[in-house]
HTML snippet that shows the backbone in 3Dmol.js (N, CA, C, O; Angstrom):
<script src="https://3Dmol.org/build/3Dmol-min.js"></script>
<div id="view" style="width:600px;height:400px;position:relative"></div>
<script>
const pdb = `
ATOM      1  N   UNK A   1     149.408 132.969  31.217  1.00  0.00           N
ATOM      2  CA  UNK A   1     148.143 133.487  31.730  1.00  0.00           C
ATOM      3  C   UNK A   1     148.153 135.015  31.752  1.00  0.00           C
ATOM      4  O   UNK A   1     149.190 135.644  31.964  1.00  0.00           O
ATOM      5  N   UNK A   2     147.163 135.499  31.563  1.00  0.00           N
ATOM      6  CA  UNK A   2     146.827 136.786  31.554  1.00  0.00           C
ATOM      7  C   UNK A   2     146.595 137.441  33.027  1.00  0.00           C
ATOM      8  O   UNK A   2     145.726 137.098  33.829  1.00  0.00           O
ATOM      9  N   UNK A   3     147.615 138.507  33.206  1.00  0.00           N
ATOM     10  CA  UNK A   3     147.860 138.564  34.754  1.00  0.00           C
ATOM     11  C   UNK A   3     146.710 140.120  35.039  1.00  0.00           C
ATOM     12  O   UNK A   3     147.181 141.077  34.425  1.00  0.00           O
ATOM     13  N   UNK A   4     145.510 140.457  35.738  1.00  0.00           N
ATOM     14  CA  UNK A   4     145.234 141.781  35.384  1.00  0.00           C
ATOM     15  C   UNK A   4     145.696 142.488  36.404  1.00  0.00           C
ATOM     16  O   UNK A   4     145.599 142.189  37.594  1.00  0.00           O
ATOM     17  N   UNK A   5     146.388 143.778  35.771  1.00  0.00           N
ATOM     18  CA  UNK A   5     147.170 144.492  36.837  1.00  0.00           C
ATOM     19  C   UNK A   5     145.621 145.288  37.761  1.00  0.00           C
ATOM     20  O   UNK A   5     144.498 145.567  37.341  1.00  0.00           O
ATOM     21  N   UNK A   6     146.271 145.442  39.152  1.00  0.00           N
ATOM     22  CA  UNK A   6     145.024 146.075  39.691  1.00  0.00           C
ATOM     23  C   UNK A   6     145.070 147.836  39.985  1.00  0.00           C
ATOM     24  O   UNK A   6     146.064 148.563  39.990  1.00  0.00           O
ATOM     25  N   UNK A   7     143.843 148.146  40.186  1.00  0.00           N
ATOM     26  CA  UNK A   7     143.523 149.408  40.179  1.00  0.00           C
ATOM     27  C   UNK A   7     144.089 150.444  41.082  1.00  0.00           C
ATOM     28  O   UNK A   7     143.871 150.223  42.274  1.00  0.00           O
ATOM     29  N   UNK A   8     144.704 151.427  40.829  1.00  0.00           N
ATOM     30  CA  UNK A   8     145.254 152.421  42.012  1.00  0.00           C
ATOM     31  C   UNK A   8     144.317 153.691  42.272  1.00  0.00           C
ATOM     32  O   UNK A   8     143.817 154.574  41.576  1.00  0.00           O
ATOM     33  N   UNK A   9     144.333 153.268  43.896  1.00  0.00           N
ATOM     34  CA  UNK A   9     143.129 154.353  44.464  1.00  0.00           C
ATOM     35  C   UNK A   9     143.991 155.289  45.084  1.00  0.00           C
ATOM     36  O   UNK A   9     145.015 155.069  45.730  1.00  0.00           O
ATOM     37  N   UNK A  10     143.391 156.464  44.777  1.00  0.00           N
ATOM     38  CA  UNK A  10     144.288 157.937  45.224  1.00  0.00           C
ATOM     39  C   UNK A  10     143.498 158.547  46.502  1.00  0.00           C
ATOM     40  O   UNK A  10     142.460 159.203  46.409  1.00  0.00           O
ATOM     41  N   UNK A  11     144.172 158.217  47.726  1.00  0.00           N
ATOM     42  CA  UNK A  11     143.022 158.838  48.832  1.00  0.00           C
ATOM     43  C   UNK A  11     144.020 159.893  49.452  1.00  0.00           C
ATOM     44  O   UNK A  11     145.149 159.642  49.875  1.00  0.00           O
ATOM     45  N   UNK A  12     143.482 160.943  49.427  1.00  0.00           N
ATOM     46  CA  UNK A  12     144.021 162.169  49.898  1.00  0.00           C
ATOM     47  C   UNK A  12     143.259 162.943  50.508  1.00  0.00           C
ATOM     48  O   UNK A  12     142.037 163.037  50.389  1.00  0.00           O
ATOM     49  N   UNK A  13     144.241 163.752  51.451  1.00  0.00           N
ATOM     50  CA  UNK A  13     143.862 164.463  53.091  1.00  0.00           C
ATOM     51  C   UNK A  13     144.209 165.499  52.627  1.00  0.00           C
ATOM     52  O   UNK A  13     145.161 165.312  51.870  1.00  0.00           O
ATOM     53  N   UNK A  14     143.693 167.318  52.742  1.00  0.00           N
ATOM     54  CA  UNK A  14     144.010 167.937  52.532  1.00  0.00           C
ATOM     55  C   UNK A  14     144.524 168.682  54.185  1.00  0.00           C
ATOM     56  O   UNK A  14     144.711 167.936  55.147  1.00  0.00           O
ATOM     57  N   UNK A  15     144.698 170.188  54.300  1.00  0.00           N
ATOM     58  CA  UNK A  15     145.699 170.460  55.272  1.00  0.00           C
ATOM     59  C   UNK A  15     144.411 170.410  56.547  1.00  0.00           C
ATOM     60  O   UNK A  15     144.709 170.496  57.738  1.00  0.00           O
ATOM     61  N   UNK A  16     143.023 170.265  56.083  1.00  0.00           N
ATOM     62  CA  UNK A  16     141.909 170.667  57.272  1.00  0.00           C
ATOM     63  C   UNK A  16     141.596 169.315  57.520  1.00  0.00           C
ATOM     64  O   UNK A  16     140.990 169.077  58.565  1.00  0.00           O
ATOM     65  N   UNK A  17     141.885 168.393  56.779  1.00  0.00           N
ATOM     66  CA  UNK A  17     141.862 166.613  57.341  1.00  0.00           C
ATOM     67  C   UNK A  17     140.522 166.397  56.250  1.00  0.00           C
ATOM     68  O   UNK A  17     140.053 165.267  56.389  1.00  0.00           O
ATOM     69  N   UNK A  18     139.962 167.038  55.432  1.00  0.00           N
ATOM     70  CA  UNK A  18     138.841 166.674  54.513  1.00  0.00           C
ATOM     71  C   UNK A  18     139.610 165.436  53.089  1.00  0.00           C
ATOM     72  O   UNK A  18     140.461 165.723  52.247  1.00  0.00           O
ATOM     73  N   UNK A  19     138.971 164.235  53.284  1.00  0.00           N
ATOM     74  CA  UNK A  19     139.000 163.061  52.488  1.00  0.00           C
ATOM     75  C   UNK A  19     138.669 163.370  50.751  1.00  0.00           C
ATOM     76  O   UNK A  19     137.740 164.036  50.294  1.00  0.00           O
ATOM     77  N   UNK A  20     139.766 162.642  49.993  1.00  0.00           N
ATOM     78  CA  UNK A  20     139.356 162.699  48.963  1.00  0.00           C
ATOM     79  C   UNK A  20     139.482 161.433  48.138  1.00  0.00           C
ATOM     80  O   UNK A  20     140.522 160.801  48.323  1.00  0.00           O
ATOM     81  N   UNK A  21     138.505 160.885  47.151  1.00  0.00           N
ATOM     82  CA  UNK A  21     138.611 159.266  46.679  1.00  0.00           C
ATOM     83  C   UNK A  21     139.164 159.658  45.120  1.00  0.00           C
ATOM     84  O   UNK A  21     138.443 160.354  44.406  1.00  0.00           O
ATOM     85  N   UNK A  22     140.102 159.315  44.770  1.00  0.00           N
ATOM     86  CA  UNK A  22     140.293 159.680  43.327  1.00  0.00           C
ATOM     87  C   UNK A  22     139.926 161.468  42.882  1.00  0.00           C
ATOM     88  O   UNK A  22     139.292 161.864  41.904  1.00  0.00           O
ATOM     89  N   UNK A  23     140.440 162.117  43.748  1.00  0.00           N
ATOM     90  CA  UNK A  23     139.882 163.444  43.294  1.00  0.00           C
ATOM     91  C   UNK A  23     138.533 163.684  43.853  1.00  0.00           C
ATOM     92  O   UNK A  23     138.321 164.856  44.165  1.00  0.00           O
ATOM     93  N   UNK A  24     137.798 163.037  44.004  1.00  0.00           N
ATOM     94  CA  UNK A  24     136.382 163.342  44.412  1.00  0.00           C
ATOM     95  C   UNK A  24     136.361 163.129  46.173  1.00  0.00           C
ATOM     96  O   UNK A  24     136.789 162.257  46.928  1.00  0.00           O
ATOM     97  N   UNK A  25     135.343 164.910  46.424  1.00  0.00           N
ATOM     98  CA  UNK A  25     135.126 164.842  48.337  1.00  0.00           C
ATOM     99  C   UNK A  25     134.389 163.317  48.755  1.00  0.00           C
ATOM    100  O   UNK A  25     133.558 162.621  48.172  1.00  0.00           O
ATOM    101  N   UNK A  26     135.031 163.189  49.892  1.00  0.00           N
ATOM    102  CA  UNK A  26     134.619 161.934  50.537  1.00  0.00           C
ATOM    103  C   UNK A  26     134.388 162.283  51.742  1.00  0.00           C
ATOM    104  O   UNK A  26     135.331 162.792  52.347  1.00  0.00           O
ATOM    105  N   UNK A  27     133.059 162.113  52.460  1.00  0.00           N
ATOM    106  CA  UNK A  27     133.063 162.256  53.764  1.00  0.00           C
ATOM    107  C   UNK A  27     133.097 161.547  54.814  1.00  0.00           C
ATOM    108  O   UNK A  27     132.138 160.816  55.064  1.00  0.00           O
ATOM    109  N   UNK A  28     133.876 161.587  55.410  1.00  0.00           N
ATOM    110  CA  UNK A  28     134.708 160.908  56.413  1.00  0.00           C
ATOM    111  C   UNK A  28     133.596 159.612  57.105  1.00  0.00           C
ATOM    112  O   UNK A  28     134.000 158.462  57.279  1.00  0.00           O
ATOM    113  N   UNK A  29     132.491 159.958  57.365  1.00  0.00           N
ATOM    114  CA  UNK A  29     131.715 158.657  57.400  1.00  0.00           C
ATOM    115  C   UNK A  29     131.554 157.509  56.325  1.00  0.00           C
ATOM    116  O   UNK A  29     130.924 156.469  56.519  1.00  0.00           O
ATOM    117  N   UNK A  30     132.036 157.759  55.477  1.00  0.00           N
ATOM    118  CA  UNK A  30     131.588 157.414  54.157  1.00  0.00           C
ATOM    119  C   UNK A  30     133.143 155.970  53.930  1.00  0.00           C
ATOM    120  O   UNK A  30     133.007 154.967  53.230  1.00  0.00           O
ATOM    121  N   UNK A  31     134.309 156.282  54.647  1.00  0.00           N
ATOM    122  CA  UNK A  31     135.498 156.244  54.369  1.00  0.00           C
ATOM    123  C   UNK A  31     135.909 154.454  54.602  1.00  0.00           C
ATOM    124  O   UNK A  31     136.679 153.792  53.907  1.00  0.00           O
ATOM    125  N   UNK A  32     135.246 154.072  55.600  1.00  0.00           N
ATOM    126  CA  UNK A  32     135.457 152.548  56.409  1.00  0.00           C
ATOM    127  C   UNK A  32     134.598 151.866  54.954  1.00  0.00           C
ATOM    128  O   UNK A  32     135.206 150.957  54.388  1.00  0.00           O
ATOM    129  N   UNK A  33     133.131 152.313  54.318  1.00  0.00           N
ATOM    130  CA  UNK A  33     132.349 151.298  53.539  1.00  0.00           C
ATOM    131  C   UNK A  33     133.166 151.103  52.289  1.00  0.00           C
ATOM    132  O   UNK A  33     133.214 150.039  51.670  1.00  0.00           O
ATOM    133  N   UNK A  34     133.830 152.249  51.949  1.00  0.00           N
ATOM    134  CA  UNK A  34     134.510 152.340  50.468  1.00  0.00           C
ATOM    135  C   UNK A  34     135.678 151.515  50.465  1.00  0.00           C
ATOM    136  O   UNK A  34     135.832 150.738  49.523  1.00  0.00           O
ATOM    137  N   UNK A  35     136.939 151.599  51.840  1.00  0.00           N
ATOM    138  CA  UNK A  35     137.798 150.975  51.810  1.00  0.00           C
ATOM    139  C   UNK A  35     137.510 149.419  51.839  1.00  0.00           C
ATOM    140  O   UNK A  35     138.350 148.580  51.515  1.00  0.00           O
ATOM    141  N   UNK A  36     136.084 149.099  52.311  1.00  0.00           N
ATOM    142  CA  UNK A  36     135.782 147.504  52.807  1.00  0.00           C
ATOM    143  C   UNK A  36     135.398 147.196  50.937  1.00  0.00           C
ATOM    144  O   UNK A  36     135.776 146.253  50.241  1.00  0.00           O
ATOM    145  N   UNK A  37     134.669 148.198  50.617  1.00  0.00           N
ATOM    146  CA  UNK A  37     134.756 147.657  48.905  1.00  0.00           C
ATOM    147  C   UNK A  37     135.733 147.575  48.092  1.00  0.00           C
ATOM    148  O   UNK A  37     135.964 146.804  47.160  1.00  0.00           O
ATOM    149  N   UNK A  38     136.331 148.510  48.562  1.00  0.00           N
ATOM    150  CA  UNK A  38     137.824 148.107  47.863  1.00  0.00           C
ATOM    151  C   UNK A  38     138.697 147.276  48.180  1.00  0.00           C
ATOM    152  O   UNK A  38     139.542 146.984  47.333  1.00  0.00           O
ATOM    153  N   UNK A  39     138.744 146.521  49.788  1.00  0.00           N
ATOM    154  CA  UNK A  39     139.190 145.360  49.615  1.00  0.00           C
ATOM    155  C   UNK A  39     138.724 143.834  49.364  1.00  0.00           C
ATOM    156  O   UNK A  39     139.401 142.822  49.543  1.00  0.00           O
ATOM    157  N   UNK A  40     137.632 143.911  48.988  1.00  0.00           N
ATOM    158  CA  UNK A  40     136.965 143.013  48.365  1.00  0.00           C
ATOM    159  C   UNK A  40     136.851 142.632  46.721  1.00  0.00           C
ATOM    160  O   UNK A  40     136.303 141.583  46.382  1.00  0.00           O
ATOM    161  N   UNK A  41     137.374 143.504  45.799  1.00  0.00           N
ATOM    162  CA  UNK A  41     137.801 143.480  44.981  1.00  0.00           C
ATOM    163  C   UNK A  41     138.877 142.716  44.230  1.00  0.00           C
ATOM    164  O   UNK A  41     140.002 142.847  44.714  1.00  0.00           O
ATOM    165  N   UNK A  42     138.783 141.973  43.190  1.00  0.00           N
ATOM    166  CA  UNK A  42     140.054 140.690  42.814  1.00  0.00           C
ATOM    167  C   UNK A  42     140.478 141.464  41.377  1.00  0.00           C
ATOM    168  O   UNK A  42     139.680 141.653  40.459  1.00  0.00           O
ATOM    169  N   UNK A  43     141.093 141.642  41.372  1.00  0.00           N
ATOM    170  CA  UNK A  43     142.632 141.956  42.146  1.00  0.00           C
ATOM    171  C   UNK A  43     142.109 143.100  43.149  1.00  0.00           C
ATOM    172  O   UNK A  43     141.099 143.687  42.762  1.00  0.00           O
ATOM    173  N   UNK A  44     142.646 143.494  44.367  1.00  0.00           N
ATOM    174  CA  UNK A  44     142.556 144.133  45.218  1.00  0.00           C
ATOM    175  C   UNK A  44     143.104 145.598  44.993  1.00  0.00           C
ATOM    176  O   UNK A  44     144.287 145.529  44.662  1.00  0.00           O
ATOM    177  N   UNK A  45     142.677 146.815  45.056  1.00  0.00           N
ATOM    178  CA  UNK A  45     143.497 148.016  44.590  1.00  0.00           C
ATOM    179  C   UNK A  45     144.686 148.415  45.078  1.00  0.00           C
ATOM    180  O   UNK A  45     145.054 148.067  46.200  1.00  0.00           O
ATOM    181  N   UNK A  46     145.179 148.938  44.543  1.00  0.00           N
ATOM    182  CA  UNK A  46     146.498 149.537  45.444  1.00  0.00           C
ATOM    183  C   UNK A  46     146.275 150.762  46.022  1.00  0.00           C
ATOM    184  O   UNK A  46     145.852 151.620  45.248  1.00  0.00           O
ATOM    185  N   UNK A  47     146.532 151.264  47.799  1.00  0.00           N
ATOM    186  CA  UNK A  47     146.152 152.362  48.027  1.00  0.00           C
ATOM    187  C   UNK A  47     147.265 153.296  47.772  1.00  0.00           C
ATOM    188  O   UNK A  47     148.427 152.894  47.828  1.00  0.00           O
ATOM    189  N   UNK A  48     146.915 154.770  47.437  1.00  0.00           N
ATOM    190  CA  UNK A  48     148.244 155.601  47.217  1.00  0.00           C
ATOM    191  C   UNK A  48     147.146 156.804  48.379  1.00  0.00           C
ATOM    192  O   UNK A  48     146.090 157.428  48.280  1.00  0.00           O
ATOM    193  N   UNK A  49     148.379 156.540  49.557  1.00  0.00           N
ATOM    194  CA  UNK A  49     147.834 157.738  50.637  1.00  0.00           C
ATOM    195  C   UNK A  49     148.502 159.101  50.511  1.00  0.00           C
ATOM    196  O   UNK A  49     149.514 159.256  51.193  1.00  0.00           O
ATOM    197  N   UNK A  50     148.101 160.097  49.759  1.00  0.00           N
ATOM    198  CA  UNK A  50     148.943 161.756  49.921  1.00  0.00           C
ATOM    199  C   UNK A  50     148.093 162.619  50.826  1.00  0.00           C
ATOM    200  O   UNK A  50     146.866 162.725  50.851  1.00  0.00           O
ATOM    201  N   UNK A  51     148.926 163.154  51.494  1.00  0.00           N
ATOM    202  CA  UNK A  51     148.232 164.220  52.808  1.00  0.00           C
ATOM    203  C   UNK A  51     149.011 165.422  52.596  1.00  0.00           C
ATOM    204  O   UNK A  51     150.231 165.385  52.433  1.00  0.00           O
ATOM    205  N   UNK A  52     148.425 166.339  52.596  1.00  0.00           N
ATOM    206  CA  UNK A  52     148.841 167.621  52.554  1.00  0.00           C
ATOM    207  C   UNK A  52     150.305 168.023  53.750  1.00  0.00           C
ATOM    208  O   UNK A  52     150.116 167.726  54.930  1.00  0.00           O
ATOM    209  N   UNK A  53     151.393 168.541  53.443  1.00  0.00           N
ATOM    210  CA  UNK A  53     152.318 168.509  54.533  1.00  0.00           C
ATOM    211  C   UNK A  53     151.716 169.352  55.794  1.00  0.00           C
ATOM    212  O   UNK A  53     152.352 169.189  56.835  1.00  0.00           O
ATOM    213  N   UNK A  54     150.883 170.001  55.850  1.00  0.00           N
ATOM    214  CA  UNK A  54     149.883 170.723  57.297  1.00  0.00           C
ATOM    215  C   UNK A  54     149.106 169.469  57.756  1.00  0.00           C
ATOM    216  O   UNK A  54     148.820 169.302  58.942  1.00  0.00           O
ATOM    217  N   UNK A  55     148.806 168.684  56.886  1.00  0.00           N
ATOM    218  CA  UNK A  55     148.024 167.659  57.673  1.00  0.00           C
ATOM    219  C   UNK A  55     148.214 166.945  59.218  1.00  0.00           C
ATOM    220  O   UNK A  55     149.334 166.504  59.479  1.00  0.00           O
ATOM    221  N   UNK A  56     147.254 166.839  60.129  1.00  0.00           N
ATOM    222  CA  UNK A  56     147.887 166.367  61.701  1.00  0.00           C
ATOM    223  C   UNK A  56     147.911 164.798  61.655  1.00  0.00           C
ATOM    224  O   UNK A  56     146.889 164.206  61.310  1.00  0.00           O
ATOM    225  N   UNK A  57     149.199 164.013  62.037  1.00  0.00           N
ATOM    226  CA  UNK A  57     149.454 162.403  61.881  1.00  0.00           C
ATOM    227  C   UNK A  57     148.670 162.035  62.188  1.00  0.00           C
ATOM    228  O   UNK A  57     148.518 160.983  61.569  1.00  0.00           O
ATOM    229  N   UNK A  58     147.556 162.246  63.133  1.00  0.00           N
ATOM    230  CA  UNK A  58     146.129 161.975  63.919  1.00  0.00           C
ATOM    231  C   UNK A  58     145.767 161.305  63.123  1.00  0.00           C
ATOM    232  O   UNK A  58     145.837 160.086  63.280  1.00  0.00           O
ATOM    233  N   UNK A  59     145.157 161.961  61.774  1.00  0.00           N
ATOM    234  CA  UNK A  59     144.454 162.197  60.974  1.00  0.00           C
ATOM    235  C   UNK A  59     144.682 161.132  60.075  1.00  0.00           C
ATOM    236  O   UNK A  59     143.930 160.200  59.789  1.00  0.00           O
ATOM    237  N   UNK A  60     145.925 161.418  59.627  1.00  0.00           N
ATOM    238  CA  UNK A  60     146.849 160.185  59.054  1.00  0.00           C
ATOM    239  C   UNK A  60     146.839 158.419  59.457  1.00  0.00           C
ATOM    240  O   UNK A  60     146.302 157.513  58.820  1.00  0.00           O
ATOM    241  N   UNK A  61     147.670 158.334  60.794  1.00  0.00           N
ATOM    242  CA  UNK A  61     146.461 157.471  61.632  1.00  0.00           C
ATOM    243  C   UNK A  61     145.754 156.562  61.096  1.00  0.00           C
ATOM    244  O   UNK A  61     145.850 155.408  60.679  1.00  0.00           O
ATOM    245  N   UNK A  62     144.829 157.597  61.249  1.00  0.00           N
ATOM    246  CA  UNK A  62     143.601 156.642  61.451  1.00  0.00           C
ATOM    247  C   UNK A  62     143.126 156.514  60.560  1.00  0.00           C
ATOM    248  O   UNK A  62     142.365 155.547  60.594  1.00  0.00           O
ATOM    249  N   UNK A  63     143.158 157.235  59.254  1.00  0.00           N
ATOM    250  CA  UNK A  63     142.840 156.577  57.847  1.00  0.00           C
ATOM    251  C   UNK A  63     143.842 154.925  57.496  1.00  0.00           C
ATOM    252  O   UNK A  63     143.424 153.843  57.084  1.00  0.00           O
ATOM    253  N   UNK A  64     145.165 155.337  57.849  1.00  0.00           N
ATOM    254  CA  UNK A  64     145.746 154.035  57.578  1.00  0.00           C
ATOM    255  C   UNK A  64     145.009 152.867  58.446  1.00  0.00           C
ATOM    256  O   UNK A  64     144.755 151.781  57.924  1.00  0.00           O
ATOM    257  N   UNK A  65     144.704 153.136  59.706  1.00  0.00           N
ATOM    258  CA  UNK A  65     144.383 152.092  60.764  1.00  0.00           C
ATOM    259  C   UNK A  65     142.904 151.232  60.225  1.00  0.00           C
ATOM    260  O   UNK A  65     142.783 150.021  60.407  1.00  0.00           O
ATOM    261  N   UNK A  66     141.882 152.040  59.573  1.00  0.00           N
ATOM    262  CA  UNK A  66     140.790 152.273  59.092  1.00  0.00           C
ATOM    263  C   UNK A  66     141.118 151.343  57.760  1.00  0.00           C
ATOM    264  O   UNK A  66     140.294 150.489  57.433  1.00  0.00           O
ATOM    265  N   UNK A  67     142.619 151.564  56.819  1.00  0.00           N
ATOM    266  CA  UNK A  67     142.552 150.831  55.511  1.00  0.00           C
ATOM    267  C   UNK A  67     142.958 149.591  56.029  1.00  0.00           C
ATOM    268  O   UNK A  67     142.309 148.653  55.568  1.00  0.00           O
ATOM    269  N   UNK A  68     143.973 149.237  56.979  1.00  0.00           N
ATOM    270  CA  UNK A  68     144.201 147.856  57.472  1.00  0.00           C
ATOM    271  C   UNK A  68     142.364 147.213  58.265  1.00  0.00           C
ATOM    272  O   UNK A  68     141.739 146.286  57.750  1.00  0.00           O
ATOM    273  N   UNK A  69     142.094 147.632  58.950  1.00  0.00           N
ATOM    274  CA  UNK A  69     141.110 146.896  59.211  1.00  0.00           C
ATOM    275  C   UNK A  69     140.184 146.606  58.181  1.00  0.00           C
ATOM    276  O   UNK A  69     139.481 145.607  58.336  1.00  0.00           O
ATOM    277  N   UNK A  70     140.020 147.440  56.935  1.00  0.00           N
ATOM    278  CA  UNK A  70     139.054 147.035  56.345  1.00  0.00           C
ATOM    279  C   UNK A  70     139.693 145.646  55.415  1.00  0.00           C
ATOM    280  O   UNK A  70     138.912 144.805  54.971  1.00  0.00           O
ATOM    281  N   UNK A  71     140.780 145.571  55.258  1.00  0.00           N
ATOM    282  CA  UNK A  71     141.618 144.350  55.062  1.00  0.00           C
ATOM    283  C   UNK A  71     142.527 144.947  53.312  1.00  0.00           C
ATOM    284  O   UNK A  71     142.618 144.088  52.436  1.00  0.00           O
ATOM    285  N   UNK A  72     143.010 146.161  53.067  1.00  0.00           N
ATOM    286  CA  UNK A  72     143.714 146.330  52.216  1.00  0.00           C
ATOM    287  C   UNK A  72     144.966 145.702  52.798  1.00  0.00           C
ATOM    288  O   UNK A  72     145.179 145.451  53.984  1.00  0.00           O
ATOM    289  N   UNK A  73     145.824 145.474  51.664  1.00  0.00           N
ATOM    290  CA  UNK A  73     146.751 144.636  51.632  1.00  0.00           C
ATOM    291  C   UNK A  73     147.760 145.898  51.008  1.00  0.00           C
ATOM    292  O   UNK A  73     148.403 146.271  51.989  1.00  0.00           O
ATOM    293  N   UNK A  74     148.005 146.374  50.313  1.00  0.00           N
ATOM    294  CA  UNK A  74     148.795 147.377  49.445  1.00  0.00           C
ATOM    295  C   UNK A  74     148.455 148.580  49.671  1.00  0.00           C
ATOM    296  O   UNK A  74     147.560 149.153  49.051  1.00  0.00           O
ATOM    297  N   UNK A  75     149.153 149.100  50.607  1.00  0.00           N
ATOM    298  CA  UNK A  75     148.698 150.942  50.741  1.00  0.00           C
ATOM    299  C   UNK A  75     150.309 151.490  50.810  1.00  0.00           C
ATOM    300  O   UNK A  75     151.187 150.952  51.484  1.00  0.00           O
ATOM    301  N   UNK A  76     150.482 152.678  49.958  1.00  0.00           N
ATOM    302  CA  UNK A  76     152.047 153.180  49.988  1.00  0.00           C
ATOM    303  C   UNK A  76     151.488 154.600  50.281  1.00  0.00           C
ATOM    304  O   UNK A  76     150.314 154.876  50.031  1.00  0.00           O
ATOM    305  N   UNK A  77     152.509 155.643  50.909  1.00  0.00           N
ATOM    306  CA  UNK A  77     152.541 157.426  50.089  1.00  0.00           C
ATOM    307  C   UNK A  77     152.829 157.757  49.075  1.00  0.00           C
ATOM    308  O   UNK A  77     153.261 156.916  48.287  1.00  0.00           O
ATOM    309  N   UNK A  78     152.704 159.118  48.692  1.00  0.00           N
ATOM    310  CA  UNK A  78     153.038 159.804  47.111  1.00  0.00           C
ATOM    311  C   UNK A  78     153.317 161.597  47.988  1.00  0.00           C
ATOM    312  O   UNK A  78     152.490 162.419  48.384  1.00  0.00           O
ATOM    313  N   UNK A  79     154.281 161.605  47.997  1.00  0.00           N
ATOM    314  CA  UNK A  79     154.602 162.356  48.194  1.00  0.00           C
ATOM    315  C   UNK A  79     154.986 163.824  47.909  1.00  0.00           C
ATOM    316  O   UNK A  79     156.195 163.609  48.006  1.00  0.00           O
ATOM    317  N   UNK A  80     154.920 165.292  47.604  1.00  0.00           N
ATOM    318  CA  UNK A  80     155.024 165.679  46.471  1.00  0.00           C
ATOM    319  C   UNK A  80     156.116 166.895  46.548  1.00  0.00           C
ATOM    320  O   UNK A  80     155.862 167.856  47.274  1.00  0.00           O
ATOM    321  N   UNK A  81     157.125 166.858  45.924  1.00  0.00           N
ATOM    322  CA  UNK A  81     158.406 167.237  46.144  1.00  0.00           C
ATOM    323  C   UNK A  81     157.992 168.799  46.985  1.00  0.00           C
ATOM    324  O   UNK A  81     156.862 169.154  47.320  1.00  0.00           O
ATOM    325  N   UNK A  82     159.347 169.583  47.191  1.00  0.00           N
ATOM    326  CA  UNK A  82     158.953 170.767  48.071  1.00  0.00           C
ATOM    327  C   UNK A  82     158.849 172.071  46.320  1.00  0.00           C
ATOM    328  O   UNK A  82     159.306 171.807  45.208  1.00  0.00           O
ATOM    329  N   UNK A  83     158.347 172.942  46.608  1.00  0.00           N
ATOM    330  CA  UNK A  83     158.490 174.127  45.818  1.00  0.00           C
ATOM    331  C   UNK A  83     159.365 175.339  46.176  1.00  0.00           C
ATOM    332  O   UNK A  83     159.588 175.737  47.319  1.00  0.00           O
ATOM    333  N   UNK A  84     159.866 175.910  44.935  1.00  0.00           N
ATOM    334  CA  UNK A  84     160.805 176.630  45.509  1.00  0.00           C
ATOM    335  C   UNK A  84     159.638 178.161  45.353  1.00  0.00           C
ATOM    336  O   UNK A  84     158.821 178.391  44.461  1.00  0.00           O
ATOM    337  N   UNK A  85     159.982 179.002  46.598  1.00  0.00           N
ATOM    338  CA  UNK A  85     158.863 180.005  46.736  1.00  0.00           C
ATOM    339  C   UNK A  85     159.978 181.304  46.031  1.00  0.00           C
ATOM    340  O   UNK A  85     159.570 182.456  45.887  1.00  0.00           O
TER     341      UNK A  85
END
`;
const viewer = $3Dmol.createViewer("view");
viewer.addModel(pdb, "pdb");
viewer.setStyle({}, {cartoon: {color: "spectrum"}});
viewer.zoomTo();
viewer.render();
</script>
């Protein structure tokens, strides 16, 4: 059988807590309807959560708390190595 791999959604926090869906601004009201569409989706997406290292866990939180209730199943980080200054 033909297995279809599912889609990876890139939601990222920058250091002021402003939402982003695949690269594109998302406003934070906007954030609960998108995740409920995305877990309604067959195959279901995979979330990839990156937050800026200034970002406040608050913030962090409650986007994760926000992707479990809307009923994602697969949410990981992406983390992005340190730079040398």
């Amino acid at each position: 059988p033909n297995v279809e791999k599912p889609e990876t959604v890139s939601l990222s926090l920058n250091d002021e807590g402003a939402l982003f869906w695949n690269n594109d601004p998302l406003p934070d009201e906007a954030l609960a309807e998108r995740l409920r569409s995305a877990a309604a989706q067959n195959p279901q997406p995979e979330l990839h959560l990156r937050a800026d290292h200034n970002t406040r866990y608050q913030k962090i939180a409650e986007v994760m708390s926000l992707a479990r209730e809307a009923g994602i199943e697969k949410m990981g980080f992406v983390t992005m190595p340190a730079t040398a200054n």
